[in-house]
C-alpha positions as CSV (number, residue, x, y, z in Angstrom):
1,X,-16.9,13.0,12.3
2,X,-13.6,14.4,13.8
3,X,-11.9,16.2,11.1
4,X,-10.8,19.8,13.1
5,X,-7.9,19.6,14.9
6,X,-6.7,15.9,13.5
7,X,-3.3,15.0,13.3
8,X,-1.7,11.2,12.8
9,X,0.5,11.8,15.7
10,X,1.0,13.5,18.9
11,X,3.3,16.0,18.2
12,X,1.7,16.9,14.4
13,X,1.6,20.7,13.3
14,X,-2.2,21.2,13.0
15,X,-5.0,20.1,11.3
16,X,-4.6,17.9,8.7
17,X,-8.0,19.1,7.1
18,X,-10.9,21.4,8.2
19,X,-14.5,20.3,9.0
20,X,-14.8,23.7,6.3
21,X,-12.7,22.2,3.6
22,X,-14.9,18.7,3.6
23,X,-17.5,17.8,0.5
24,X,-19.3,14.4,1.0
25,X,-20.3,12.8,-2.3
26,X,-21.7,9.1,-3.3
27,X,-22.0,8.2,-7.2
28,X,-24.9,6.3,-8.6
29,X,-22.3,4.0,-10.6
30,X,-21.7,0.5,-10.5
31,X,-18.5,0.5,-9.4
32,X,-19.0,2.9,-6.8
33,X,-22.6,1.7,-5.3
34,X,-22.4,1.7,-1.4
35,X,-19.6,4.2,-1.1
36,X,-19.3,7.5,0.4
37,X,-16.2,10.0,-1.3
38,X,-15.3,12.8,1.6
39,X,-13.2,15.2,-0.4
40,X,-10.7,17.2,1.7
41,X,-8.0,20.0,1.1
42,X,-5.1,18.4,3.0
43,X,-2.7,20.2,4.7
44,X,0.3,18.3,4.2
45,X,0.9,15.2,2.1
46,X,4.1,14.5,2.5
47,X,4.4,11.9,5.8
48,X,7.0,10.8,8.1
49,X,7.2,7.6,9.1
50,X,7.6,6.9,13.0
51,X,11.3,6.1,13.7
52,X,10.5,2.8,15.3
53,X,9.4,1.6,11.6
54,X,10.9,-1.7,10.0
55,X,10.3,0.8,6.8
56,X,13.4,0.8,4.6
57,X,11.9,4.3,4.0
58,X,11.0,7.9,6.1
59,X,8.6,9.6,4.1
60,X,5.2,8.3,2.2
61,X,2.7,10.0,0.7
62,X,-1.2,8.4,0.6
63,X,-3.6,10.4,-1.4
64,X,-6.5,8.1,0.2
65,X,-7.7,6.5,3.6
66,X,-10.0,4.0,3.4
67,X,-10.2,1.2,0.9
68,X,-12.9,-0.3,-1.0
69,X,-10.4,-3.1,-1.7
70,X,-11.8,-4.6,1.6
71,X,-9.0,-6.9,2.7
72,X,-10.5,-8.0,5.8
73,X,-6.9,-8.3,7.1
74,X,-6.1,-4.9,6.6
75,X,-3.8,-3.7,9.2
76,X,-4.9,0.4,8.3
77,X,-8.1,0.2,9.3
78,X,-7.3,1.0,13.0
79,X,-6.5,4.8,11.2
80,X,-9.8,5.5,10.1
81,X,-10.9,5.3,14.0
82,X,-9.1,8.5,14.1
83,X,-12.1,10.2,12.2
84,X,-14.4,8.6,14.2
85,X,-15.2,6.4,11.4
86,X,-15.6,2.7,11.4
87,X,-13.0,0.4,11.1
88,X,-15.0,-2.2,9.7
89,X,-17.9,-2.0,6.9
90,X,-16.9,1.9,7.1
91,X,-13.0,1.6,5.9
92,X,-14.4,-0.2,3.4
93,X,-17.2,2.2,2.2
94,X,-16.0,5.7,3.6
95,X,-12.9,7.0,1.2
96,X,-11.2,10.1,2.6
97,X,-10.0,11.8,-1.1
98,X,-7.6,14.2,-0.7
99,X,-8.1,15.8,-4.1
100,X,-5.4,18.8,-3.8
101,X,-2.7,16.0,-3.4
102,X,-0.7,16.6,-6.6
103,X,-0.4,20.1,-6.5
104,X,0.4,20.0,-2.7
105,X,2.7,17.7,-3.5
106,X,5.0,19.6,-5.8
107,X,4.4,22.2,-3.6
108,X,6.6,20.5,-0.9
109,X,9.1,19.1,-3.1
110,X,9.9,22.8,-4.5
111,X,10.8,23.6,-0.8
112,X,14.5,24.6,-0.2
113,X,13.9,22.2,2.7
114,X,13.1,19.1,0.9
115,X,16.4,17.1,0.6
116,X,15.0,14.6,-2.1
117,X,14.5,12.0,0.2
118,X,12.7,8.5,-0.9
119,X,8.8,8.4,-1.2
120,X,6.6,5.3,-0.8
121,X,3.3,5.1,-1.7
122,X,0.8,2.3,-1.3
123,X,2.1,1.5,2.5
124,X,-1.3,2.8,4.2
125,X,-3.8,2.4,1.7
126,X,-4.0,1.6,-2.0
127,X,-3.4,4.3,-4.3
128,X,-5.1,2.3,-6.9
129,X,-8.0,1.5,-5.5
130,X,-11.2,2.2,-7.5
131,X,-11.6,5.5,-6.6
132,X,-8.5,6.8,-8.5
133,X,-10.5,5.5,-11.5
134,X,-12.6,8.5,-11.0
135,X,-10.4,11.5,-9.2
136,X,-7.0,10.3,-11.0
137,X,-4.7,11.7,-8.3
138,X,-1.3,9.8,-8.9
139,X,-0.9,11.1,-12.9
140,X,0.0,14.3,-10.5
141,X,1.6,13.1,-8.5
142,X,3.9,10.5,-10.5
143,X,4.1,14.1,-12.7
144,X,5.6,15.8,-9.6
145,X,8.0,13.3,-8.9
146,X,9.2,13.0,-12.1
147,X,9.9,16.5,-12.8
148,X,11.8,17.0,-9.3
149,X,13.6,13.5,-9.8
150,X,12.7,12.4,-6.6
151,X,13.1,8.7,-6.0
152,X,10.3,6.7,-5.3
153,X,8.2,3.7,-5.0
154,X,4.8,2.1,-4.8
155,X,3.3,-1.0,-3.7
156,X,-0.6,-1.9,-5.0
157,X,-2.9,-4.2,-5.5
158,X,-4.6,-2.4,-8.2
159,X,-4.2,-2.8,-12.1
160,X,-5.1,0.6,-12.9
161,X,-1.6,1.2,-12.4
162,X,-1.1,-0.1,-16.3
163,X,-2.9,3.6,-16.9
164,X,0.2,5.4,-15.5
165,X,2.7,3.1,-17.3
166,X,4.2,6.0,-19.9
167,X,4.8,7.9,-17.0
168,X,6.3,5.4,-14.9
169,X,8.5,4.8,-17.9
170,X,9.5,8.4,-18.2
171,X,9.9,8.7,-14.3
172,X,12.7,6.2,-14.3
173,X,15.0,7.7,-17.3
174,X,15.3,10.4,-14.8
175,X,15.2,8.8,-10.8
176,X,15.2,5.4,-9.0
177,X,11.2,4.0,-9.4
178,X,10.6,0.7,-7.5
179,X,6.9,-1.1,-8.4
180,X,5.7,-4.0,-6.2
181,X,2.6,-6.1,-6.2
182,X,0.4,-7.7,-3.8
183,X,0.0,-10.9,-4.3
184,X,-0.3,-13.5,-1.4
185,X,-2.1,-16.1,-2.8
186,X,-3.3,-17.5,-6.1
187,X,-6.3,-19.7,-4.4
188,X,-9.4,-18.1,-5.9
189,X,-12.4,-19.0,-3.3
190,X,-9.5,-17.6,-0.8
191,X,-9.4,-14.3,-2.9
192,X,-13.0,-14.1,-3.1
193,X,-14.1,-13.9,0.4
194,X,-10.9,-12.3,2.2
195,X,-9.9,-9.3,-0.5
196,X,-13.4,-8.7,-2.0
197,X,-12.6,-5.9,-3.6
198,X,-9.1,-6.3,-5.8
199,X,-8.4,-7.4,-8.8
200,X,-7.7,-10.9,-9.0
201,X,-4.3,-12.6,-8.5
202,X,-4.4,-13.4,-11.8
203,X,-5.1,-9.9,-13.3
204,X,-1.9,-8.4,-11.0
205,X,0.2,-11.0,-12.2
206,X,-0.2,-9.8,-15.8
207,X,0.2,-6.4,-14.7
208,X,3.4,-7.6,-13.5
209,X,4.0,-9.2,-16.6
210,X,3.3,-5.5,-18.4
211,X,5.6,-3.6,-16.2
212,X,8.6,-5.8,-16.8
213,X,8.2,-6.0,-20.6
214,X,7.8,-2.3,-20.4
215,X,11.3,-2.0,-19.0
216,X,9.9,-1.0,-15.4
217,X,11.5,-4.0,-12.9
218,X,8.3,-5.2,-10.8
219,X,9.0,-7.1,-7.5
220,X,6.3,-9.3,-5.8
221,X,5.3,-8.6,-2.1
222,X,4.0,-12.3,-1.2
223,X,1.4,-10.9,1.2
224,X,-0.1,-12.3,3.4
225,X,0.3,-15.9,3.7
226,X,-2.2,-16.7,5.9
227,X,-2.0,-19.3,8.1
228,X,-3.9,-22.4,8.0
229,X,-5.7,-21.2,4.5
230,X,-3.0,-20.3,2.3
231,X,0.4,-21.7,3.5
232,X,0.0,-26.0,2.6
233,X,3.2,-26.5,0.7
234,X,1.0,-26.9,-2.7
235,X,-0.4,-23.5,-2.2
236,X,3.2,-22.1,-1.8
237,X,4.6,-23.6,-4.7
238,X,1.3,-22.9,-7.0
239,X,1.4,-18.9,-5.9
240,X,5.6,-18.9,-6.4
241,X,5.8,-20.5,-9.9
242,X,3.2,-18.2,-10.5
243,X,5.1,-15.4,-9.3
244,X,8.0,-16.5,-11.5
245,X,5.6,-16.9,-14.9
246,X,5.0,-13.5,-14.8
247,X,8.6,-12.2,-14.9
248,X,8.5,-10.6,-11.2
249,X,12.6,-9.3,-10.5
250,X,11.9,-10.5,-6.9
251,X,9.4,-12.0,-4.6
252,X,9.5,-11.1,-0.7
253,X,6.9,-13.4,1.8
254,X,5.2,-11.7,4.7
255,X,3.2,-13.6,7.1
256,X,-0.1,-11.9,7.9
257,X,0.2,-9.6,11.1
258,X,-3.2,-8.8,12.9
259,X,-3.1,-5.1,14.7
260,X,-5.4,-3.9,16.9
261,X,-8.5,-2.6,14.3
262,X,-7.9,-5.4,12.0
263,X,-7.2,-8.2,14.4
264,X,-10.7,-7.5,15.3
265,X,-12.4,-7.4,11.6
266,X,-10.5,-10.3,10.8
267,X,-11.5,-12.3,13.7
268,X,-15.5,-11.5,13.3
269,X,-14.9,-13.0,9.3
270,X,-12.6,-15.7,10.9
271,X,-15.4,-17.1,13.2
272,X,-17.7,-17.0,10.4
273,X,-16.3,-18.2,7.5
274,X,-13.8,-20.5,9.1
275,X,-15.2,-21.0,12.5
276,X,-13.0,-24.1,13.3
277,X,-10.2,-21.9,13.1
278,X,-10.5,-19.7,15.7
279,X,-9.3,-21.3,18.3
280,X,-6.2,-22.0,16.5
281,X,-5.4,-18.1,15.9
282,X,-5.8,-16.9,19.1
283,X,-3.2,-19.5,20.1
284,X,-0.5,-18.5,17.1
285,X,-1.2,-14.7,17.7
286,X,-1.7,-15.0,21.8
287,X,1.9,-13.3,22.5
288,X,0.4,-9.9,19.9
289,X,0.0,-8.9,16.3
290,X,3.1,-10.9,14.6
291,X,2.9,-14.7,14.0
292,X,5.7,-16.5,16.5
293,X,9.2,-15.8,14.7
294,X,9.5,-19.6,14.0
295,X,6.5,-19.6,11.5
296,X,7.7,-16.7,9.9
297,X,11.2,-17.9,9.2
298,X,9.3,-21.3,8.6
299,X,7.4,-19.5,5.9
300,X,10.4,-17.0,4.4
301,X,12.5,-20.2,4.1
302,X,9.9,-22.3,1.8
303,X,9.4,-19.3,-0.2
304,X,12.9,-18.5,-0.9
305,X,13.2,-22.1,-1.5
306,X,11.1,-22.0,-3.9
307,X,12.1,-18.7,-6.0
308,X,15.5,-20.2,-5.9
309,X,13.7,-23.3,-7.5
310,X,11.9,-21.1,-10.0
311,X,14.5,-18.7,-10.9
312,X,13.8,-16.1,-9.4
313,X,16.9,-13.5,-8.5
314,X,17.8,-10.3,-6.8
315,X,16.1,-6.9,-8.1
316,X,19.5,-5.5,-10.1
317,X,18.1,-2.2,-10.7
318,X,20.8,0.1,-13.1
319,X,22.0,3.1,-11.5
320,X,19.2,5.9,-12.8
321,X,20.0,9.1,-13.7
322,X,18.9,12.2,-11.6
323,X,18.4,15.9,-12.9
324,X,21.1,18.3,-12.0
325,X,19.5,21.2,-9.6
326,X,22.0,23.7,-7.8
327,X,22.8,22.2,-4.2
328,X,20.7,23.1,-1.4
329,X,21.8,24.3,2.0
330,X,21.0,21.3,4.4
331,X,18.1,22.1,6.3
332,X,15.1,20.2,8.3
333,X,13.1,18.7,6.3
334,X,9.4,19.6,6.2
335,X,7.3,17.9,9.1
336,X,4.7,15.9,8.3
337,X,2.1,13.8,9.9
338,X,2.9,10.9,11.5
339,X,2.1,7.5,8.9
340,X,1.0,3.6,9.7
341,X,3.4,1.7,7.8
342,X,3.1,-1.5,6.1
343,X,4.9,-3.5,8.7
C-alpha cells in the first residue's frame, strides 16, 4: 500500500501519513463484518479545494476515505487508487480512519493563519458512515468548530448524525451551520442494489424531519437522479413530495455524473443488473462524466417544478452570531492537501 510520501495533489507539503503511523484493524461485529479500519495520524486535515471547483466552498475537512455506504456511483472512489487500494469492492471494505482528526483540527483553527474561512464536510466521503459509530470523530470536530465559531457545513447520508444534534444546536447560537441530505430517490428495490450500504430514504427523511423541529434548517441534495431508473415523472414527484413531508428548507437536483473510477464500478453493476441499459449510457455520457446539459436542465426544471408545487422555498437562514476574537493580521492560510469535491 502506498502510504509514504502521499499527497492529494502535485504540489502538497509532504506526507499525508507514514507507512509508521498505520494500525490495520477488522472487528468481529455485525455491522463491521468484511471491513478493514487502517488508522492513520494525519498530517493535515484541513483541505483546499482545487480552484477549478463548482464548490461554493475552499476548504473541507474528511475524517475518512473509503465508504462502506457503497454507492456504486460514487464519484470518490477514483481517490482510494491513490493508496494503491481498490476502487471497487475495496472503497467499499478498506476505511482509511484518521483518528487524530479532532485534535488536529483545532490545532489548525488556533493558527494565527487561519482566517475563519467556510468548512464542508461530507463532499469526499461520508462522515457518517458506520464507522463513526465506533471511532466517533466528528463530536470533535463539531466541538472544534464550535468553540472557534468557524462556519461550516455538512452533507450525509448517514442518520447517526441525530447523535451530534445538541451540538449542532449549540454550534449555530454561535456560527453559520448548513445540514444537507442525500436523498435521490425514494424507490426502494433502487436503494437496495445501488446504495447498499445507507440508511434508507425513508430513515434520512426523518432525520430531516428531526433537524428542522430541532431548530437546525436541513436542505435536501436530490442526488443522483439517475437516468432511465429514477427520473419517470412519477418517481420525481413521489421523491419531491416526499422531500417536502419532511420539512426540508430546500431541495437542490443533481444528475448523476460518472468520473473516471466510478464510471467504471458503475458500469460493471450497470451491465449486470440492468444489462439493457448499457448501451443507452454510453451514448448519454459518450462526450465525458456529466450527463448532456439539456437533461440536466431537463431534470432541474421538473424538480423545481415540483418544489414550487409542494411548497418548498429558499433556505432563509438568520444572520448567526460569531464569537468576538481580537483581529488577526491577514496572512496565508495554511496549505492543505488538495480535495475531490462533490461536483
Amino acid at each position: 500500500m502506498r502510504w509514504d510520501n502521499l499527497t492529494e495533489g502535485t504540489t502538497g507539503p509532504a506526507a499525508l501519513f507514514g507507512a509508521d503511523a498505520v494500525v490495520t484493524r477488522t472487528f468481529d461485529t455485525p455491522e463491521f463484518r468484511g471491513i478493514t479500519f487502517h488508522e492513520v495520524r494525519a498530517r493535515s486535515i484541513v483541505n483546499r479545494v482545487p480552484g477549478a471547483s463548482r464548490m461554493p466552498f475552499e476548504w473541507t475537512v474528511n475524517p475518512y476515505r473509503g465508504c462502506s455506504h457503497a454507492c456504486v456511483y460514487c464519484f470518490a472512489r477514483k481517490t482510494h487508487s491513490y493508496l494503491d487500494l481498490d476502487t471497487g469492492l475495496g472503497f467499499d471494505s478498506q476505511i482509511v480512519v484518521k483518528t487524530n482528526a479532532p485534535e488536529l483540527l483545532r490545532r489548525e483553527l488556533g493558527s494565527p493563519r487561519w482566517s475563519g474561512a467556510h468548512i464542508a464536510m461530507g463532499t469526499n466521503v461520508d462522515c457518517y458512515q458506520r464507522a463513526e459509530g465506533r471511532y466517533r470523530l466528528m463530536p470533535g470536530i463539531i466541538e472544534a468548530l464550535r468553540d472557534h465559531a468557524n462556519p461550516f457545513s455538512i452533507l450525509t447520508k448517514g442518520t447517526l448524525i441525530l447523535r451530534d444534534l445538541p451540538l449542532l444546536q449549540e454550534a449555530a447560537e454561535l456560527t453559520e451551520v448548513g445540514i444537507s441530505v442525500s436523498v435521490g430517490f425514494t424507490d426502494t428495490p433502487l436503494w437496495r442494489t445501488v446504495e447498499p450500504g445507507t440508511p434508507s430514504p425513508a430513515a434520512r427523511l426523518s432525520a430531516v424531519r428531526t433537524l428542522t423541529d430541532a431548530g437546525i434548517e436541513c436542505g435536501v441534495l436530490m442526488a443522483p437522479v439517475i437516468p432511465f431508473l429514477g427520473d419517470r415523472p412519477e418517481q420525481l414527484r413521489a421523491t419531491v413530495r416526499a422531500i417536502a413531508e419532511s420539512g426540508a428548507t430546500s431541495v437542490t437536483p443533481l444528475v448523476l455524473h460518472l468520473r473516471p473510477g466510478a464510471r467504471e464500478w458503475f458500469t460493471a453493476w450497470l451491465g449486470e443488473h440492468h444489462p439493457h441499459l448499457v448501451e443507452r449510457y454510453e451514448r448519454m455520457y459518450a462526450g465525458g462524466s456529466y450527463a448532456p446539459t439539456w437533461y440536466q436542465r431537463q431534470i432541474t426544471r421538473q424538480v423545481h417544478e415540483l418544489a414550487a408545487e409542494f411548497g418548498i422555498g429558499p433556505s432563509r437562514r438568520g444572520e448567526a452570531r460569531r464569537l468576538v476574537t481580537p483581529e488577526r493580521p491577514a496572512e496565508e492560510a495554511p496549505a492543505g492537501a488538495t480535495q475531490l469535491t462533490l461536483l
